[in-house]
Backbone as CSV, one residue per row, in Angstrom:
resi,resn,N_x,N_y,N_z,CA_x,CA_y,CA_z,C_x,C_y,C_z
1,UNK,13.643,-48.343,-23.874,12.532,-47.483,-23.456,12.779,-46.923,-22.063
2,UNK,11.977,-45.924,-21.896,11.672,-45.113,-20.423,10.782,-45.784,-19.807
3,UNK,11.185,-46.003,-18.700,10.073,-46.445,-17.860,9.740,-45.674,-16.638
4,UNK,8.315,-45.075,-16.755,8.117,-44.014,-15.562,6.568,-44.804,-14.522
5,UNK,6.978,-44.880,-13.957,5.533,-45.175,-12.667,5.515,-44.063,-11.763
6,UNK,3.564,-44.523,-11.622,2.943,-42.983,-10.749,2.062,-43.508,-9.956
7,UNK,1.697,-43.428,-8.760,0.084,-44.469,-8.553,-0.984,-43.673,-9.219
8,UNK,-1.000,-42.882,-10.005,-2.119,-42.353,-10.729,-1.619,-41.824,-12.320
9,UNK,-2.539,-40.854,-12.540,-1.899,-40.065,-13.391,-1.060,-38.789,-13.545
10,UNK,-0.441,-38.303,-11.902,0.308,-37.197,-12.108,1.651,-37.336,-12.272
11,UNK,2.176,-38.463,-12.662,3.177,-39.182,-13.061,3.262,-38.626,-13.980
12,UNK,2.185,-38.261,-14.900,2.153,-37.749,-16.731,2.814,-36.713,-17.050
13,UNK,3.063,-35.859,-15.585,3.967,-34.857,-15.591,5.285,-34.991,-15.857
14,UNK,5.735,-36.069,-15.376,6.910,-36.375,-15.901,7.281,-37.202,-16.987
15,UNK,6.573,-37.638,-17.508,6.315,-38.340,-18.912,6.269,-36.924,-20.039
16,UNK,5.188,-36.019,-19.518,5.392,-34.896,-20.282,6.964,-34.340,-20.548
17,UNK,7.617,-34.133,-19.432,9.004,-33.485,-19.829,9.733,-34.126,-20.160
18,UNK,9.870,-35.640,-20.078,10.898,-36.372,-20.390,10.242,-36.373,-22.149
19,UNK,9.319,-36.399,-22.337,9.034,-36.237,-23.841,9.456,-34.958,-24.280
20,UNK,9.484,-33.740,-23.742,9.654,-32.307,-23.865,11.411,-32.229,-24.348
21,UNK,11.712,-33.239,-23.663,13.534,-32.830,-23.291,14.078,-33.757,-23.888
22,UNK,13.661,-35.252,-23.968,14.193,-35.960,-25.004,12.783,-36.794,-25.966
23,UNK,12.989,-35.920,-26.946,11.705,-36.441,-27.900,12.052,-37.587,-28.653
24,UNK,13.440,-37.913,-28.133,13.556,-39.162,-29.503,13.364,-40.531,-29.012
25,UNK,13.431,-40.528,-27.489,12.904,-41.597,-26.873,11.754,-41.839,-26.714
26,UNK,11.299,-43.384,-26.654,10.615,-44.102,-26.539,10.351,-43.980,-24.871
27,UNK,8.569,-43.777,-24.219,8.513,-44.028,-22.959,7.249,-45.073,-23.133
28,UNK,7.717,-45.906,-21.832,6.071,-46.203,-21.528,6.059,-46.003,-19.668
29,UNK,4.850,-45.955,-19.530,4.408,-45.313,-18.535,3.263,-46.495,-17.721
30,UNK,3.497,-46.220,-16.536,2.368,-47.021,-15.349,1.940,-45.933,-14.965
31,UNK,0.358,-45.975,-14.573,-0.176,-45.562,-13.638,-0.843,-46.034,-12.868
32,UNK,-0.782,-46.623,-11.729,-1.407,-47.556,-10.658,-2.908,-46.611,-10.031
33,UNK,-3.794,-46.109,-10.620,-5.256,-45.786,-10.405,-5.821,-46.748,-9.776
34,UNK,-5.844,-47.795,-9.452,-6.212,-48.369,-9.022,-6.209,-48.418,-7.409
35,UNK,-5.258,-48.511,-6.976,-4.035,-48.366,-5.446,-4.139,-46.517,-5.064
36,UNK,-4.371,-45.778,-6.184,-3.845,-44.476,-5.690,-4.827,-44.080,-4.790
37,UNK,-4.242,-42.936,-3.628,-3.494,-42.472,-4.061,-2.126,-43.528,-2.747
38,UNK,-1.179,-43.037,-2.885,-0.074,-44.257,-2.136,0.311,-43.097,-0.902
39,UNK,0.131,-42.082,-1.078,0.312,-41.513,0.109,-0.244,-41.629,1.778
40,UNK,-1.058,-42.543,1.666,-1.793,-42.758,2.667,-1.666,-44.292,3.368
41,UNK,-1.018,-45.014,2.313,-0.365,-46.301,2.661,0.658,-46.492,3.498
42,UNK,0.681,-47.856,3.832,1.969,-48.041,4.887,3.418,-48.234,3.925
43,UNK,4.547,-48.383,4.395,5.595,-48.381,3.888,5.880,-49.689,2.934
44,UNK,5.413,-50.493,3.784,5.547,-52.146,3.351,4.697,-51.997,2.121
45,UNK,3.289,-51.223,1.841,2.498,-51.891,1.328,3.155,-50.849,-0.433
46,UNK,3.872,-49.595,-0.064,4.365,-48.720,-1.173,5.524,-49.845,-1.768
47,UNK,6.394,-49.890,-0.907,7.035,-51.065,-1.469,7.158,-52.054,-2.672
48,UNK,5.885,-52.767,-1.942,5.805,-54.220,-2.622,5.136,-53.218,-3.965
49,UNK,3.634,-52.402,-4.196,3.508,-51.837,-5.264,4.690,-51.693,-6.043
50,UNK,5.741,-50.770,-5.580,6.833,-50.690,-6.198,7.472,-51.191,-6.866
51,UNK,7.723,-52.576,-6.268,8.294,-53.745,-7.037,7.607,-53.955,-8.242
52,UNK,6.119,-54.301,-7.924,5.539,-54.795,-9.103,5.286,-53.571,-10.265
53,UNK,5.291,-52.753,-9.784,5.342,-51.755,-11.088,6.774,-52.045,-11.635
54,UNK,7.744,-51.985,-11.282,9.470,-51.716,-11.815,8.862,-53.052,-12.576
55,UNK,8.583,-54.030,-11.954,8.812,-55.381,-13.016,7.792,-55.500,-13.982
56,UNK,7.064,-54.391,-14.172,5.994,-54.193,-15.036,6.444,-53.652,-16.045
57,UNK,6.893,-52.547,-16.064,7.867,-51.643,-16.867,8.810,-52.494,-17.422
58,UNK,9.670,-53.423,-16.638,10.870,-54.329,-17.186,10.245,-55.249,-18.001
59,UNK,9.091,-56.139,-18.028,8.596,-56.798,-18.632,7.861,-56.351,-20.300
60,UNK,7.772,-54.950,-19.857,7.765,-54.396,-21.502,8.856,-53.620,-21.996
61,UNK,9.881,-53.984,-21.818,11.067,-53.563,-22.022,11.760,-52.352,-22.329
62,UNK,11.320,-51.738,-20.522,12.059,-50.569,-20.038,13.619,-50.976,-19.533
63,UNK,14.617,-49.962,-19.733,15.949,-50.092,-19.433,16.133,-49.249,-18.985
64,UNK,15.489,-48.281,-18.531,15.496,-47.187,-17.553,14.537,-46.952,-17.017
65,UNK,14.205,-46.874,-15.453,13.054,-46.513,-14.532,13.014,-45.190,-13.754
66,UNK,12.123,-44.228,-13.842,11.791,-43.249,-12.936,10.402,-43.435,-12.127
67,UNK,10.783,-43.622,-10.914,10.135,-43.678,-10.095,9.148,-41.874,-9.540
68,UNK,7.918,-41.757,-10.594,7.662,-40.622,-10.690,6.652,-40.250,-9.445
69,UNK,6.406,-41.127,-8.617,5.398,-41.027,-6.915,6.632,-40.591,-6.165
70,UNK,6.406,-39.259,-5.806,7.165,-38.749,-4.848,7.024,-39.868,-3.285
71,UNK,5.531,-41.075,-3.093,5.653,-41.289,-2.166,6.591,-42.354,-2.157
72,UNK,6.336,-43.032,-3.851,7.415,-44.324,-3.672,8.907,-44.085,-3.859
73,UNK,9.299,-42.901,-4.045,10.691,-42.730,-4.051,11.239,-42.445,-2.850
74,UNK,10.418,-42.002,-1.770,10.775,-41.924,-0.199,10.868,-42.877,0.346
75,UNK,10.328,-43.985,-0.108,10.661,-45.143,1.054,11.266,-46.289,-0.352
76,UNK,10.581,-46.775,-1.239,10.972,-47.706,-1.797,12.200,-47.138,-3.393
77,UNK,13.094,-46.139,-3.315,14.089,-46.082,-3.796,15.412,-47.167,-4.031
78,UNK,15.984,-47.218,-2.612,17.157,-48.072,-2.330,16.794,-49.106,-1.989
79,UNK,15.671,-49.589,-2.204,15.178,-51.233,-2.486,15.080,-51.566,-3.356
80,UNK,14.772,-50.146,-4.871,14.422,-50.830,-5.883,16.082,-50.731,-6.979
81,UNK,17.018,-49.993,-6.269,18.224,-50.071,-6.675,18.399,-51.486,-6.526
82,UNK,18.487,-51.953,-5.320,19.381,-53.277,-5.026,18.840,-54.496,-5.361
83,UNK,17.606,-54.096,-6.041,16.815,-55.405,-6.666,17.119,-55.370,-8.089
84,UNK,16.925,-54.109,-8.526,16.754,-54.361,-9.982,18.339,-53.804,-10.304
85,UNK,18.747,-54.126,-11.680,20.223,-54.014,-12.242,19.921,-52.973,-13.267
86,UNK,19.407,-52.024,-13.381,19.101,-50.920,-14.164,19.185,-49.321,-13.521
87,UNK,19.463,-48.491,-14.366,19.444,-46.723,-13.656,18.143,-47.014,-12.710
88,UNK,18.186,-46.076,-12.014,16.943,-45.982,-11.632,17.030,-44.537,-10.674
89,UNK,15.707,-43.716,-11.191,15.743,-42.293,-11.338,14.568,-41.833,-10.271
90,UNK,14.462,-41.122,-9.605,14.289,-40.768,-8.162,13.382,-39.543,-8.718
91,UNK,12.342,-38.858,-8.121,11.789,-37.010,-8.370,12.484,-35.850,-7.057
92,UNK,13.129,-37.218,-6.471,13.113,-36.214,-5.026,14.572,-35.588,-4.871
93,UNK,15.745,-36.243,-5.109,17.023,-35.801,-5.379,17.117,-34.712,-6.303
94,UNK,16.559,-34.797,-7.544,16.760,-33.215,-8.191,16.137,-32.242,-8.016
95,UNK,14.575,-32.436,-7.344,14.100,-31.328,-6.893,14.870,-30.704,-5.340
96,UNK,15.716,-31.201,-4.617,15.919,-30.859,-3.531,17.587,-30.145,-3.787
97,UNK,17.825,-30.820,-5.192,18.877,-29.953,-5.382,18.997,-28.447,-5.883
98,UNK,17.729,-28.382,-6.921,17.287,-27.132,-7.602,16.802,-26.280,-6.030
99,UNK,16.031,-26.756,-5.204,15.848,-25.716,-4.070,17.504,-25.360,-3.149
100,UNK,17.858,-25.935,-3.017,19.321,-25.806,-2.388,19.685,-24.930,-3.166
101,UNK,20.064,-24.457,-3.997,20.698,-24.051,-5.479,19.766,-22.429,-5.361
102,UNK,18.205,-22.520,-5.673,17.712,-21.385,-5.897,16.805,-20.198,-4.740
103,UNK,17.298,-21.433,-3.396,16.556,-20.396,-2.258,18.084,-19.284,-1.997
104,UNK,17.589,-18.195,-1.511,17.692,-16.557,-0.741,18.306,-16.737,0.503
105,UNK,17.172,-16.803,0.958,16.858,-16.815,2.426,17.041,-18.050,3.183
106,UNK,17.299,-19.197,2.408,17.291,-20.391,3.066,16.428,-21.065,3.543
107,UNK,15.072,-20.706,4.018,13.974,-21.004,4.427,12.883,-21.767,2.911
108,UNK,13.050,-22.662,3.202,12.260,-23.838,2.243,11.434,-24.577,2.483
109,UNK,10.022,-24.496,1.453,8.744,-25.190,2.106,8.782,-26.473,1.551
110,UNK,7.893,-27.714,1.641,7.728,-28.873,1.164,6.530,-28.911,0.886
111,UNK,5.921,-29.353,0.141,4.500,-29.983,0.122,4.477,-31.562,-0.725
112,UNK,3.649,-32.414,0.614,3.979,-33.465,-0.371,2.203,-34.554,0.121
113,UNK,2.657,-35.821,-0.008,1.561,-36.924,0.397,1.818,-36.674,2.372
114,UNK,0.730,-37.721,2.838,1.290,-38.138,3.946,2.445,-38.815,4.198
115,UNK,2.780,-39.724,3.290,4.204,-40.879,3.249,5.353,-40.048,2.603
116,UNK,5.423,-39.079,1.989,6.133,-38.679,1.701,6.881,-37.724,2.926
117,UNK,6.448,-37.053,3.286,6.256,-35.835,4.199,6.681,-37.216,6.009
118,UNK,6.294,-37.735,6.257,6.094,-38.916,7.307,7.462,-39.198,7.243
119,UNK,8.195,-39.403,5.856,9.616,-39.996,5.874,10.775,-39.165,6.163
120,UNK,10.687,-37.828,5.746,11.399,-36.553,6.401,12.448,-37.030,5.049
121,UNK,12.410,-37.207,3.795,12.850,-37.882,3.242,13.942,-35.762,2.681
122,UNK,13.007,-35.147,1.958,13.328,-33.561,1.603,14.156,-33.298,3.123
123,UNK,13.796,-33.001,3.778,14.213,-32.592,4.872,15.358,-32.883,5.083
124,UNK,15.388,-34.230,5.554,17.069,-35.079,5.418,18.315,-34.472,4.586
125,UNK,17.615,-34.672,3.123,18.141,-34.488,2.262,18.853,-32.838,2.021
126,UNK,18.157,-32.163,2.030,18.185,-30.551,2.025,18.840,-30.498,3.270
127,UNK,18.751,-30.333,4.004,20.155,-30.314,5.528,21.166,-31.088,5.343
128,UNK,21.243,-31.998,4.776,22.921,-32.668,4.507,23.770,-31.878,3.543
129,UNK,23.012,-31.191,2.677,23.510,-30.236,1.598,23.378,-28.574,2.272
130,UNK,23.366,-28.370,3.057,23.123,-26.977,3.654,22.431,-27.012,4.981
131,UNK,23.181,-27.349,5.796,22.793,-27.973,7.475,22.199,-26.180,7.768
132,UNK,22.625,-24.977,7.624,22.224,-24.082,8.118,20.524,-23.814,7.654
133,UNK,20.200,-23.777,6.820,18.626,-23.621,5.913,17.569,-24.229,6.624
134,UNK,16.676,-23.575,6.731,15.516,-24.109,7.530,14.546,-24.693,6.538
135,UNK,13.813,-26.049,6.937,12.846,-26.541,6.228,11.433,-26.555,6.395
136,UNK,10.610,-26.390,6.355,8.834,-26.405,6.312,8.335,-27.174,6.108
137,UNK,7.772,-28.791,6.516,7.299,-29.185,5.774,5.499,-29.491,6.174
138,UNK,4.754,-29.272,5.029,3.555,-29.440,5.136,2.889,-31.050,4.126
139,UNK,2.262,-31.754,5.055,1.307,-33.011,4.389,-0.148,-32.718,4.156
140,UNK,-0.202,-32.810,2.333,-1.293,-32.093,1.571,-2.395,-33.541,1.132
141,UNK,-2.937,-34.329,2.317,-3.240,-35.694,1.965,-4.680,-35.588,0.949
142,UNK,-5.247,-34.531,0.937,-6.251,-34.446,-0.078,-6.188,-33.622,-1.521
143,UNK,-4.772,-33.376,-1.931,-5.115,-32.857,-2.928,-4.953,-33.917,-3.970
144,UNK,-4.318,-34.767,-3.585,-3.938,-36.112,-5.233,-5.340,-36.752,-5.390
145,UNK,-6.440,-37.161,-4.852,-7.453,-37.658,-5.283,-8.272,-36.228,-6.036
146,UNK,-7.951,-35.145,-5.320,-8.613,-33.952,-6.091,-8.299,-33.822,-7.691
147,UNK,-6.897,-33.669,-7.949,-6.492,-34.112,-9.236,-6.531,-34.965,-9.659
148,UNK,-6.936,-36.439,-9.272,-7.214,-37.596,-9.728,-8.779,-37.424,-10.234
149,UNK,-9.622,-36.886,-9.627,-11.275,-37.080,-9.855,-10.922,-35.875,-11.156
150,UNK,-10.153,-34.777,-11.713,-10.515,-33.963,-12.375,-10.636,-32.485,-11.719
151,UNK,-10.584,-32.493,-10.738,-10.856,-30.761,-9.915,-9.898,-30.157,-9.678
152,UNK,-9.870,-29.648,-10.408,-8.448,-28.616,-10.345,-8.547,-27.693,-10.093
153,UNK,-9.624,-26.887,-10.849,-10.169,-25.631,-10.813,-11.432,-25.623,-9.842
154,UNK,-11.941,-26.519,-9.128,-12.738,-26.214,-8.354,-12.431,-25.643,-6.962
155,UNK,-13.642,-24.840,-6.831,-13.875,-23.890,-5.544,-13.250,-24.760,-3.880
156,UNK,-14.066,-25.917,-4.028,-13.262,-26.757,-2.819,-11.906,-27.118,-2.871
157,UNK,-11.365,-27.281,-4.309,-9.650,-27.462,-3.904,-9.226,-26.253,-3.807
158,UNK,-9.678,-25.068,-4.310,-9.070,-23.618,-3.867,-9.030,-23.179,-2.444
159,UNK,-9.689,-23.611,-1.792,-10.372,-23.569,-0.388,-9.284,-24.325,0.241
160,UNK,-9.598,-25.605,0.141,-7.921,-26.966,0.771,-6.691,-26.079,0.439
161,UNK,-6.420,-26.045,-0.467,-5.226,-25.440,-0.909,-4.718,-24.163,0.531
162,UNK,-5.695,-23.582,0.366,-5.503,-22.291,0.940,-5.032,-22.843,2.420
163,UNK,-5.881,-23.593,2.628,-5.763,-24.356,4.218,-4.088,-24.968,4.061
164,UNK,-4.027,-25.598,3.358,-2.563,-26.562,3.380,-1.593,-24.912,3.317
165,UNK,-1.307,-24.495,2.486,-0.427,-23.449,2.089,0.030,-21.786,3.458
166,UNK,-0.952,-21.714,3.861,-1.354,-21.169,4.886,0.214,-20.909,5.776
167,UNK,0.370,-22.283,6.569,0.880,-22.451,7.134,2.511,-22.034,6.637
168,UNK,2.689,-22.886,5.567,3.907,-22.334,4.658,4.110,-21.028,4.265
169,UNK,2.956,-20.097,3.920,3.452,-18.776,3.808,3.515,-17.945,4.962
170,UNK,3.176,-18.737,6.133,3.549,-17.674,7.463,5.043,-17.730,8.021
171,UNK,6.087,-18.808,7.101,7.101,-19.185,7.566,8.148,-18.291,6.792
172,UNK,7.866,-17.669,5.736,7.726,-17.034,4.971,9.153,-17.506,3.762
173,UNK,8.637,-18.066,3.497,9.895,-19.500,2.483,9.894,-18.518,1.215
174,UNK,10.765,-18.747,0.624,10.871,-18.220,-0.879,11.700,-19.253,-1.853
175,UNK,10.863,-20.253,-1.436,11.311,-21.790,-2.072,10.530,-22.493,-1.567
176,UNK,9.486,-23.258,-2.352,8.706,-24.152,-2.275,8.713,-25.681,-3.118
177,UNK,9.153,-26.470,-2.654,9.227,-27.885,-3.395,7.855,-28.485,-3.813
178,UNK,7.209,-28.884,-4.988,6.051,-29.598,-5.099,6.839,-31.181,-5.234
179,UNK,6.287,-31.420,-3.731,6.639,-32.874,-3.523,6.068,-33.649,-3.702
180,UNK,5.105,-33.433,-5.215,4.233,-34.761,-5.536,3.940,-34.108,-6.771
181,UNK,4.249,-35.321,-7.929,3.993,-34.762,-9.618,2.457,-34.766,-10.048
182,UNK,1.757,-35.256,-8.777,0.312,-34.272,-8.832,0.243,-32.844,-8.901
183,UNK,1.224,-31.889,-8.011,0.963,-30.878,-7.767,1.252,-29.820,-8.851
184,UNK,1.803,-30.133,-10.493,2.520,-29.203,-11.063,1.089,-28.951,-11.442
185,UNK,-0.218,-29.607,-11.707,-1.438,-29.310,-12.349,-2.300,-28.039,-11.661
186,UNK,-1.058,-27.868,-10.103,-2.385,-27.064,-9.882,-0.882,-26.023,-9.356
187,UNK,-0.161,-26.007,-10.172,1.236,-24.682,-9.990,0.336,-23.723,-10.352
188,UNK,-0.742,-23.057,-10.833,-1.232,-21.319,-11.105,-1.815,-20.836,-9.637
189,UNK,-2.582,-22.315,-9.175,-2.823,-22.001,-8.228,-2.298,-21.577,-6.792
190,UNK,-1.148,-22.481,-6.696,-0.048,-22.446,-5.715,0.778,-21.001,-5.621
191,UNK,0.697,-21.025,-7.062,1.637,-19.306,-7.350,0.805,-18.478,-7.074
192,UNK,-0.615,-18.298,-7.486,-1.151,-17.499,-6.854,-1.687,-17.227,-4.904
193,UNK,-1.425,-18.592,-4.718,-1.540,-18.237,-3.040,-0.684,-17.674,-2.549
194,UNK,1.402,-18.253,-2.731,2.180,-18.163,-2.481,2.458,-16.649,-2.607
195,UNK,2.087,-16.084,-3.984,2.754,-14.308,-4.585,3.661,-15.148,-5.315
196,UNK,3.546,-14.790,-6.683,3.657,-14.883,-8.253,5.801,-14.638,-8.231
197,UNK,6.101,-13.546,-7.411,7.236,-13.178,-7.188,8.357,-12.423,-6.043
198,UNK,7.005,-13.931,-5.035,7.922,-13.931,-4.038,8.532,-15.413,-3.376
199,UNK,8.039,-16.477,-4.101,7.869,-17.417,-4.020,8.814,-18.431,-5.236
200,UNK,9.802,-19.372,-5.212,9.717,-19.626,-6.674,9.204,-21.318,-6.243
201,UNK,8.829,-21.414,-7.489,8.247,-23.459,-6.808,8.659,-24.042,-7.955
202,UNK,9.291,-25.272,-7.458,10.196,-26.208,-7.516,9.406,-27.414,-7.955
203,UNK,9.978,-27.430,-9.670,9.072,-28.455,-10.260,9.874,-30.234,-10.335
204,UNK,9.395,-31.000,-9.637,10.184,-32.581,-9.768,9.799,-32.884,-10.426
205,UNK,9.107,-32.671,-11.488,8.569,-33.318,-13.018,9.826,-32.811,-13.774
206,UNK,9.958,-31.391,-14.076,11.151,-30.980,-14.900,12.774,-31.415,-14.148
207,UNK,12.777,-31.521,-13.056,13.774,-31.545,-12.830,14.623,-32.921,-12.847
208,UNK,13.885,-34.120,-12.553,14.006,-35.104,-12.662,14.203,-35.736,-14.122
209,UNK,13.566,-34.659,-15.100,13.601,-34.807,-16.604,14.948,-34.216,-17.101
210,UNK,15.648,-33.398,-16.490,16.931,-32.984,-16.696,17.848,-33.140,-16.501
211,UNK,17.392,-34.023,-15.304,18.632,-35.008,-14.597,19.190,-35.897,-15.774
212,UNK,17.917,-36.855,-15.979,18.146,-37.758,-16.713,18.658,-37.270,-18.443
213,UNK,18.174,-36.292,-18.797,19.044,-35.530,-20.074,20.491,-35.475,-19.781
214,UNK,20.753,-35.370,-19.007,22.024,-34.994,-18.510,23.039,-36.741,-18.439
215,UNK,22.197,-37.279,-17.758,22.810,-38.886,-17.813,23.191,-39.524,-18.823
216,UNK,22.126,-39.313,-19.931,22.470,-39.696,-21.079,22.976,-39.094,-22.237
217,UNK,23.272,-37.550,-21.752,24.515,-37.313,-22.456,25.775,-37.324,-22.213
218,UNK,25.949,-37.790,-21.023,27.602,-38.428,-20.035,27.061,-39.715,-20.660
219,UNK,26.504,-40.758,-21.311,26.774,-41.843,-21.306,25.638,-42.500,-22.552
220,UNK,26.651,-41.753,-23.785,26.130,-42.002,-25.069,25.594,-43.491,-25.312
221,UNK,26.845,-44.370,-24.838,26.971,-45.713,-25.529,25.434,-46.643,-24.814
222,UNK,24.826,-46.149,-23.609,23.915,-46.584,-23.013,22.535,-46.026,-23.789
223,UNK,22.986,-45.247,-23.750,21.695,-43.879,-24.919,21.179,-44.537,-25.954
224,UNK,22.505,-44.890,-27.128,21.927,-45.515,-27.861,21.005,-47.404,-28.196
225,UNK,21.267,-47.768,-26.613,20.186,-48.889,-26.554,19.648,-48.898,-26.351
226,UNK,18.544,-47.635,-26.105,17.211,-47.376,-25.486,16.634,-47.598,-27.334
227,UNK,15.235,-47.349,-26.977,14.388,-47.762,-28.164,14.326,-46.173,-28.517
228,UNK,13.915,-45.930,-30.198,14.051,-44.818,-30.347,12.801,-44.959,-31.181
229,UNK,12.012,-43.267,-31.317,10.895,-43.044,-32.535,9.757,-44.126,-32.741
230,UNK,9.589,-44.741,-31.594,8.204,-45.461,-32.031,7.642,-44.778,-30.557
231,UNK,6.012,-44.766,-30.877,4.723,-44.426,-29.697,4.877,-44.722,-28.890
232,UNK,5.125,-43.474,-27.794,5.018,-44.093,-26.356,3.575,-45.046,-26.136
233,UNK,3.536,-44.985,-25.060,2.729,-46.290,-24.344,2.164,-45.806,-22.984
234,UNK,1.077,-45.988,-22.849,0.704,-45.059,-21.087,-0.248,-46.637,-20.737
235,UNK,0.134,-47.001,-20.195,-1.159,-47.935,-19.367,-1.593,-47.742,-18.036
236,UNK,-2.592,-48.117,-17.399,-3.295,-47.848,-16.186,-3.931,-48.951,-15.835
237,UNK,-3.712,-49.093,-13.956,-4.708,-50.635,-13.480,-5.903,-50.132,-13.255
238,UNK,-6.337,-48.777,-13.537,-7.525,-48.592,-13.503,-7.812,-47.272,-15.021
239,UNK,-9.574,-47.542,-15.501,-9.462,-46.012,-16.578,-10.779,-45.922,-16.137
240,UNK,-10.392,-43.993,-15.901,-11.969,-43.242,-15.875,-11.929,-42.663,-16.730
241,UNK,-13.102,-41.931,-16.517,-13.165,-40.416,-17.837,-12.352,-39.755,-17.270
242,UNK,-11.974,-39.283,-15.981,-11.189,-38.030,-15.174,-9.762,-38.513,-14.928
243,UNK,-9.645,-39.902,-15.277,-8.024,-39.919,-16.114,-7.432,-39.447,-17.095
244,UNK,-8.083,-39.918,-18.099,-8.560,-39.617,-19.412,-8.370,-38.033,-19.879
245,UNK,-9.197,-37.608,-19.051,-9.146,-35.710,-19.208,-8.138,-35.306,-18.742
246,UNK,-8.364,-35.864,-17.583,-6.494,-35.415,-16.236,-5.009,-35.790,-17.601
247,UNK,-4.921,-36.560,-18.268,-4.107,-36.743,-18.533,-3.902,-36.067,-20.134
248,UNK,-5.449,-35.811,-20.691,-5.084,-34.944,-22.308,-4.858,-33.397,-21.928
249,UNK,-5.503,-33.227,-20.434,-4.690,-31.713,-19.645,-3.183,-31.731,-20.053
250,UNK,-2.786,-32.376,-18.893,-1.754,-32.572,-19.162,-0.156,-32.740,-20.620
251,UNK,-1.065,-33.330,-21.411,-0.056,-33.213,-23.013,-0.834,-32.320,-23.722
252,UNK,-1.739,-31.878,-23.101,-2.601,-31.045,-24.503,-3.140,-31.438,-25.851
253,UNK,-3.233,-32.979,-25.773,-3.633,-34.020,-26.697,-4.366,-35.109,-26.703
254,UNK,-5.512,-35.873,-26.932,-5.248,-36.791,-26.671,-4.129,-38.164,-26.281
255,UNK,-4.255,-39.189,-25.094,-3.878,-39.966,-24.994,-4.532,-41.292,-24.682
256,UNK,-3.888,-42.253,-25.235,-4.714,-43.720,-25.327,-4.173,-44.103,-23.940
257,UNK,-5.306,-44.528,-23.188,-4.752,-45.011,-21.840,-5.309,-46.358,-21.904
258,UNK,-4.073,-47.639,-21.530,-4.827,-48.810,-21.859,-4.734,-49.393,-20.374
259,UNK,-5.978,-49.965,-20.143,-5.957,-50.415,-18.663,-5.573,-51.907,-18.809
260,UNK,-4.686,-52.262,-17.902,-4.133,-53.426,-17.783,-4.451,-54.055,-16.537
């Protein structure tokens, strides 16, 4: 099986594409609702979450982990390599490669949590691969509970939005990273602040889903010990109704969310 953790439900984004791109696998999925959102936490405390999600996932017998919280892949990545003996799949490395790859101008925005954004984690990363390119980065600490309660389309996150984004389109980027798999729910909106086609934004839900397509077709013999054709699995340490909805948005279906 796949194993993907989120501290909420915008993790589902990447559960969505990894179902999109490889349908024959088996996922199950964490969402830590409970703790979310993790962007606002200390390092230590993303961490230890971290751990216990990976060994949550391992305990229902995931053999592959994506770490789908842009905040826990900034700090608790190369801790959870050297602990655990399994792949283990990152949102932030392939989205920073697709912007390297598809900016112009060189000038590239970020949007992410506070902890994400705090770690300079994009930043780092994107200048070791193209030291000349300038980076932007903006910390969007209220939009993941916005998509967590259900408001997507409301007037006050159109308003925040505008405030966070602001700043990024005066820099005038034509590459924007959504540095949190909360943010693909509210991509119409982003495109419409940004300009539809002047802007392109940079999805770590898909990209991180292609990575891993890609892994496991360099490495059949691993491929075929994953679990195949039975029901994924979504559980949560917490269930609302505005999970619930947030997340049949998201697949366009119902989904059984079992709180654990």
């Amino acid at each position: 099986m796949i194993g993907i953790f989120d501290s909420g439900v915008g993790g589902m984004t990447v559960a969505r594409a990894v179902e999109t791109l490889l349908p024959d696998n088996q996922i199950i999925y964490y969402g830590d609702l409970d703790r979310t959102p993790y962007g606002n936490k200390s390092p230590e405390a993303i961490i230890e979450y971290s751990i216990g999600n990976t060994e949550f996932l391992l305990g229902h017998g995931a053999k592959i982990i994506i770490i789908a919280c842009n905040s826990a892949a900034s700090v608790a990545s190369d801790i959870l390599r050297q602990t655990f003996a399994v792949p283990i799949f990152e949102v932030i490395t392939p989205a920073v490669e697709r912007a390297v790859a598809s900016t112009v101008t060189g000038n590239i925005g970020v949007m992410g949590t506070r902890a994400t954004i705090r770690s300079g984690i994009y930043d780092q990363k994107i200048i070791e691969q193209a030291p000349e390119f300038h980076v932007f980065s903006k910390a969007c600490p209220l939009l993941v509970p916005l998509v967590e309660e259900g408001w997507i389309d409301a007037r006050e996150t159109k308003m925040i939005l505008r405030k966070y984004l602001a700043p990024l389109k005066q820099k005038q980027i034509d590459t924007l990273v959504l540095g949190c798999t909360h943010y693909p729910l509210l991509k119409d909106l982003i495109r419409h602040r940004m300009g539809k086609n002047r802007v392109r934004l940079i999805d770590s839900s898909i990209e991180v889903a292609l990575t891993l397509k890609v892994y496991l077709s360099e490495n059949p013999d691993f491929g075929k010990t994953l679990q195949h054709g039975s029901q994924n699995k979504y559980f949560v340490s917490d269930l609302t109704k505005a999970a619930v909805a947030t997340a049949e948005k998201i697949f366009g279906r119902h989904i059984d969310l079992e709180k654990v």
